[in-house]
N, C-alpha and C positions, 0 to 999 in steps of 0.2 A: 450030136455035139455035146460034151461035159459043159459042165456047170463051171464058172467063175470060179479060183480059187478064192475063199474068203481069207485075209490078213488077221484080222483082227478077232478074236473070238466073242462067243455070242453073250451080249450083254458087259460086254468090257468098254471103255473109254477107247479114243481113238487114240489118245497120248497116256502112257502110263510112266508116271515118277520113276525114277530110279536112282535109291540112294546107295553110295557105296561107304562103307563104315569099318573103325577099326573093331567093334565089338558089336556082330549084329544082333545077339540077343538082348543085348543093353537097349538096343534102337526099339524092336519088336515089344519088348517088354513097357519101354515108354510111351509108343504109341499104343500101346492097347490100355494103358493107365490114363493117357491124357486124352486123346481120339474117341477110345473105344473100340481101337483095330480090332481084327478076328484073324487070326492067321489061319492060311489057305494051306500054303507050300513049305515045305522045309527042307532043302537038299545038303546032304554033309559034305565037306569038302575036306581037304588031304587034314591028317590028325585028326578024324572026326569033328573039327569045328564046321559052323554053317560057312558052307559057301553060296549060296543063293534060296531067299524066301520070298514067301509073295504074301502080301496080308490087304484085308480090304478097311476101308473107313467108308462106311455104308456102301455104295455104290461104288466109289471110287476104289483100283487097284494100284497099288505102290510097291515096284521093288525092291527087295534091301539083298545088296551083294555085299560080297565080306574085300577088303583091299587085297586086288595082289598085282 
């Protein structure tokens, strides 16, 4: 018999934030000024802008998607 899929990855919260933003580098850059974030993820989306990041604030992960 396989193993349970697990949801959640290992060491992640079971509810992760998700902000959506008109300038995600403005968001990322502020939390890691005010926080102390660490950014994890960076994915570019259409015109080379970020379309989806992931950054942590100690333990916790939070993610910032761009509006569309």
């Amino acid at each position: 018999m396989s193993e349970p899929h697990k949801g959640v990855p290992e060491g992640a919260s079971a509810v992760i934030p998700r902000l959506f933003c008109r300038d995600p580098v403005a968001e990322i850059e502020f939390c890691a000024a005010t926080f102390g974030a660490e950014e994890q993820v960076r994915r570019p989306g259409a015109a080379g802008k970020i379309a989806h990041a992931l950054i942590t604030i100690g333990p916790a992960m939070v993610m910032i998607e761009s509006e569309w």
